[in-house]
C-alpha positions in Angstrom: -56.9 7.1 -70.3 -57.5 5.8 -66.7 -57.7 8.5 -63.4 -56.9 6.8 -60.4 -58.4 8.9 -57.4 -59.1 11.7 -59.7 -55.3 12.2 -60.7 -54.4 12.1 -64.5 -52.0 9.3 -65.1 -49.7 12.3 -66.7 -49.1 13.6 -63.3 -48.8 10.2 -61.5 -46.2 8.9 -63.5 -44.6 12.3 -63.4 -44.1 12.2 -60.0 -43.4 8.7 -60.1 -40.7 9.6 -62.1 -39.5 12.0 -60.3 -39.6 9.8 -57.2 -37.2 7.7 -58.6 -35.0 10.4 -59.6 -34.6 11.5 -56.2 -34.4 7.8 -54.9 -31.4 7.5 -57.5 -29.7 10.2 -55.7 -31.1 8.8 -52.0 -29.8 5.1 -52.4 -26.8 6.7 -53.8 -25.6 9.1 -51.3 -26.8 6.8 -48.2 -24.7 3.7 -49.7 -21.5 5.9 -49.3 -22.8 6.6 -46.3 -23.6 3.0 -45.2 -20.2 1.5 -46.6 -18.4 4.7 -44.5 -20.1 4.0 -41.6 -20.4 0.1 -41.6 -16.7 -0.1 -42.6 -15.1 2.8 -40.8 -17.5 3.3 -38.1 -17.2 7.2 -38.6 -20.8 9.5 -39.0 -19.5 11.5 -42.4 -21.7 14.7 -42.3 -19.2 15.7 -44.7 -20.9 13.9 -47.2 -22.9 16.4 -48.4 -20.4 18.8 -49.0 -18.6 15.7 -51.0 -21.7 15.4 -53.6 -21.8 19.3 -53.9 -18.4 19.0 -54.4 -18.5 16.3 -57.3 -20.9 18.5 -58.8 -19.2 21.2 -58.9 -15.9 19.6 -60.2 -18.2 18.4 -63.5 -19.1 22.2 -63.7 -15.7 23.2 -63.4 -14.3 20.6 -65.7 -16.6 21.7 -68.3 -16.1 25.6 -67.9 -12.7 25.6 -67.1 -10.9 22.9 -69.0 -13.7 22.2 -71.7 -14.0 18.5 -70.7 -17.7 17.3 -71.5 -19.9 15.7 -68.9 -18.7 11.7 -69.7 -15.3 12.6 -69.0 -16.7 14.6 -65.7 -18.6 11.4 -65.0 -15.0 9.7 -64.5 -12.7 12.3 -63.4 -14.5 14.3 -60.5 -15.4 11.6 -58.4 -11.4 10.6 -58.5 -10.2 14.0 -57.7 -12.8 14.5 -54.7 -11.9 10.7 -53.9 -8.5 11.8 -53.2 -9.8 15.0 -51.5 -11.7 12.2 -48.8 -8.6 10.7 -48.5 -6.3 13.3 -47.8 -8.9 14.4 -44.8 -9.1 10.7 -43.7 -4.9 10.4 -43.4 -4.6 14.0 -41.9 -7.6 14.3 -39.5 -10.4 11.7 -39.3 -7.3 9.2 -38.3 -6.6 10.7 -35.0 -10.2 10.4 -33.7 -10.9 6.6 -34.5 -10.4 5.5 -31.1 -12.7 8.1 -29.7 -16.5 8.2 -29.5 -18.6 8.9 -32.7 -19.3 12.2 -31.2 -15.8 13.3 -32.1 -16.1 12.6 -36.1 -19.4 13.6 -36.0 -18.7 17.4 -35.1 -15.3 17.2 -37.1 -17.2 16.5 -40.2 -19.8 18.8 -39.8 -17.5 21.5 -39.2 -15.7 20.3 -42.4 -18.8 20.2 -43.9 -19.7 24.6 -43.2 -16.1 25.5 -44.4 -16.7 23.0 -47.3 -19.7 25.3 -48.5 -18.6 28.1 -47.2 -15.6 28.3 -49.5 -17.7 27.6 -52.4 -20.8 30.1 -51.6 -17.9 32.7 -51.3 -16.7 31.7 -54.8 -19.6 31.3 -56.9 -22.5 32.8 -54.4 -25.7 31.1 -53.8 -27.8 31.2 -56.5 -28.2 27.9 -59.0 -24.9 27.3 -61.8 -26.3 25.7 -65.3 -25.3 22.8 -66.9 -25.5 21.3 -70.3 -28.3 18.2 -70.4 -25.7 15.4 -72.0 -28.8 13.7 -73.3 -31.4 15.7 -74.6 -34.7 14.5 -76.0 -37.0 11.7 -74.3 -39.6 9.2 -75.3 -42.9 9.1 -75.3 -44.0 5.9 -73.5 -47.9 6.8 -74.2 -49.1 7.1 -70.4 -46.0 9.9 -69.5 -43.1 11.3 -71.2 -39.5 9.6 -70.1 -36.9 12.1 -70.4 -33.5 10.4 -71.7 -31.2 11.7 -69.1 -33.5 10.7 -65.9 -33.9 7.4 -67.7 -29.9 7.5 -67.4 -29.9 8.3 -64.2 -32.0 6.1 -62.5 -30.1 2.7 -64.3 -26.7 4.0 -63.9 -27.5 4.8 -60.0 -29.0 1.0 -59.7 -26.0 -0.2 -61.6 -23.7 1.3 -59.2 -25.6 0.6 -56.2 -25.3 -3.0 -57.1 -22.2 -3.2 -58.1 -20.9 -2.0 -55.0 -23.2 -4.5 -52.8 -21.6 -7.4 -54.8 -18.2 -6.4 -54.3 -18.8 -5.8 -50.5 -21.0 -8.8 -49.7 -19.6 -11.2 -52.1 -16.3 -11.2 -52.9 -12.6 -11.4 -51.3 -12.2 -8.2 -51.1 -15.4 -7.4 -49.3 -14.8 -9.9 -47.0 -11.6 -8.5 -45.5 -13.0 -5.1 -45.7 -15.2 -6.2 -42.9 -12.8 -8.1 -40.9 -10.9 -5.2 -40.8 -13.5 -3.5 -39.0 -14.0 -6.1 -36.7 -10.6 -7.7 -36.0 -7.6 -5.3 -38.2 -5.3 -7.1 -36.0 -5.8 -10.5 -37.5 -6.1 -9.1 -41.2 -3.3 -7.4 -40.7 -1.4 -10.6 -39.1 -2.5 -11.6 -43.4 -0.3 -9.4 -44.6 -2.9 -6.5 -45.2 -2.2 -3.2 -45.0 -5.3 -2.0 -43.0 -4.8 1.6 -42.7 -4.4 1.6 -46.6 -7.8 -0.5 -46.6 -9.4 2.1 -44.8 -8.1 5.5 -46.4 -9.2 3.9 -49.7 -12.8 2.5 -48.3 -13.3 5.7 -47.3 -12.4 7.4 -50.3 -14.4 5.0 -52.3 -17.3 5.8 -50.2 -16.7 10.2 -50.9 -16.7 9.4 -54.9 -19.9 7.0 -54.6 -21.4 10.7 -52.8 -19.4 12.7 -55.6 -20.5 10.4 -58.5 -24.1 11.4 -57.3 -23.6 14.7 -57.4 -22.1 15.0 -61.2 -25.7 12.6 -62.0 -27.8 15.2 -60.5 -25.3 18.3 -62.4 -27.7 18.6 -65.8 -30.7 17.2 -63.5 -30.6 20.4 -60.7 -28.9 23.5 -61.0 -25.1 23.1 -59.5 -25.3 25.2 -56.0 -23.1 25.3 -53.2 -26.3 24.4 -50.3 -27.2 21.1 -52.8 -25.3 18.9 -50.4 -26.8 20.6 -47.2 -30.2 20.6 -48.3 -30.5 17.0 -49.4 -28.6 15.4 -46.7 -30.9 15.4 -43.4 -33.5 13.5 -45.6 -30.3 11.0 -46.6 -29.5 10.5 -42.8 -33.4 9.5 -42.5 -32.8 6.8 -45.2 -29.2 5.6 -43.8 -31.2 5.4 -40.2 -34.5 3.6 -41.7 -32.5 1.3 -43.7 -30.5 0.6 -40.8 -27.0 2.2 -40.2 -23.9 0.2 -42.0 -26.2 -2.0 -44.3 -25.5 -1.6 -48.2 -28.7 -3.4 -48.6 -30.6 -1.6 -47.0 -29.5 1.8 -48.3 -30.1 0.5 -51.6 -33.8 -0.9 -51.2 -34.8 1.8 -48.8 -33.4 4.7 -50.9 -34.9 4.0 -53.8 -38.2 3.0 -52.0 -38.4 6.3 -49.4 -38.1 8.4 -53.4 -41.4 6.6 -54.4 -43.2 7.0 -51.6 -42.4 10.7 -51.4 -43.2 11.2 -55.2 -46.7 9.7 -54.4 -47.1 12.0 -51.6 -46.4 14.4 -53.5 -49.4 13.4 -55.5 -51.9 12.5 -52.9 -51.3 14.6 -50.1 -48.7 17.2 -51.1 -48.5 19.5 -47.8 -46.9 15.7 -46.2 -44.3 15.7 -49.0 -41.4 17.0 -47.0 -41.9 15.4 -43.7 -43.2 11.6 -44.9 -39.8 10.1 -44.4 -39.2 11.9 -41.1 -42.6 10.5 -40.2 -41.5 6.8 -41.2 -38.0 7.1 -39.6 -40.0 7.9 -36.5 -42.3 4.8 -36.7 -39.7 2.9 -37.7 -37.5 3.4 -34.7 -40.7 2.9 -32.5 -40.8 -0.7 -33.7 -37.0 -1.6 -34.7 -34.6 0.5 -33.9 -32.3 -1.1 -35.7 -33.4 0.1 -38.4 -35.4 -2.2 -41.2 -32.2 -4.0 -42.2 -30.3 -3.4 -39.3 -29.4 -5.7 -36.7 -29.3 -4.7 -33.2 -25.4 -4.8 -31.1 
């Protein structure tokens, strides 16, 4: 078997692998963010706390009610959908007509009692879950795991899903002239607040759905959300802010290149995407896919 560079082709693929594992969960988390923020206009910081959140509701599902992960799969994203929602009706609401600044610190402060409240419950140490698809194959050249198999198409699957219905359909359309002119779509006959609770509650379950993936991948802990979602800023902000797109492409891409890192030049593996945020924004600030206002 080939060495490229010296490196066995066992450990490149392995950390190939596990670069699109963590792009899954990077293209996920940032196109809730994207579809928040392009639609709403609101910074969610609370969005780590959300995919904490629908990882622990899989855990408690499972422990508390007996309900396997499939039914999890379905179930917690809905309850911490609603969750997003009530918060959007009772408190994000009031600040839309203020500067970014204003949801920005609101969700972040959402975002401590968020974790807080759980690290009290269940402390910080790492909660198990069951693997719902044990086993793997071997492909010859690396071993493919079933479950991260899983992950990475059902994560591409929903990313573009979700592009489609917002860039090419009815409904997407009006989503974004709502953002741009809710006067006139509501002159339609569209109920625009409604539009926006549930956009934004559609964008919480896409962060929630990520978090019951990464349940049997990672151990279940209340700091998952806070220590995974700087580096998803970085890819909402190198993607360009409010482009589905571009979270998708640049989620799944920034995972790659941080799994070869990991490979070539480890000591760079936790700062490479800072590093190409910065040099990004030094020649469009934008963003890749963003377009300048």
């Amino acid at each position: 078997m080939f060495e490229l560079l010296g490196i066995p082709p066992q450990a490149l693929f392995g950390q190939l692998l596990l670069g699109l594992i963590n792009g899954a969960f990077y293209a996920m988390l940032s196109l809730g963010l994207a579809v928040i923020f392009g639609l709403l206009n609101v910074i969610n910081f609370t969005h780590g706390a959300q995919y904490m959140m629908g990882a622990f509701g899989a855990w408690m599902l499972l422990n508390y009610l007996g309900i396997p992960f499939w039914g999890a799969l379905v179930l917690s994203p809905l309850i911490v959908a609603i969750i997003g929602m009530v918060i959007e009706r009772t408190l994000l609401r009031r600040l839309y007509h203020l500067d970014h600044l204003y949801g920005l610190l609101l969700t972040f402060g959402l975002a401590l009692i968020i974790e807080g409240l759980f690290r009290r419950q269940y402390g910080s140490s790492g909660l198990p879950y069951d693997n719902p698809l044990p086993g793997g194959t071997n492909l010859g050249f690396m071993f493919l795991p079933n479950y991260r198999g899983f992950v990475v198409v059902a994560s591409l699957v929903v990313c573009l899903v979700t592009w489609y219905v917002i860039e090419r359909t009815k409904l997407g359309s009006y989503l974004r002239a709502a953002t741009e002119r809710p006067d006139l779509v509501q002159a339609f006959g569209i109920d625009v607040p409604r539009m926006i609770t549930l956009t934004y509650g559609f964008g919480v379950g896409l962060a929630a759905l990520a978090g019951v993936l990464a349940a049997p991948a990672y151990q279940v802990s209340p700091t998952m959300g806070s220590n995974l979602i700087i580096v998803v800023f970085a890819v909402v902000v190198i993607g360009g802010m409010g482009s589905i797109m571009g979270a998708i492409v640049t989620g799944f891409g920034l995972g790659i290149v941080e799994g070869l890192t990991k490979v070539f030049y480890p000591e760079a593996s936790s700062t490479v995407i800072f590093v190409i945020m910065a040099l990004v924004l030094m020649v469009k600030p934008a963003g890749l896919f963003g377009t300048a206002k």
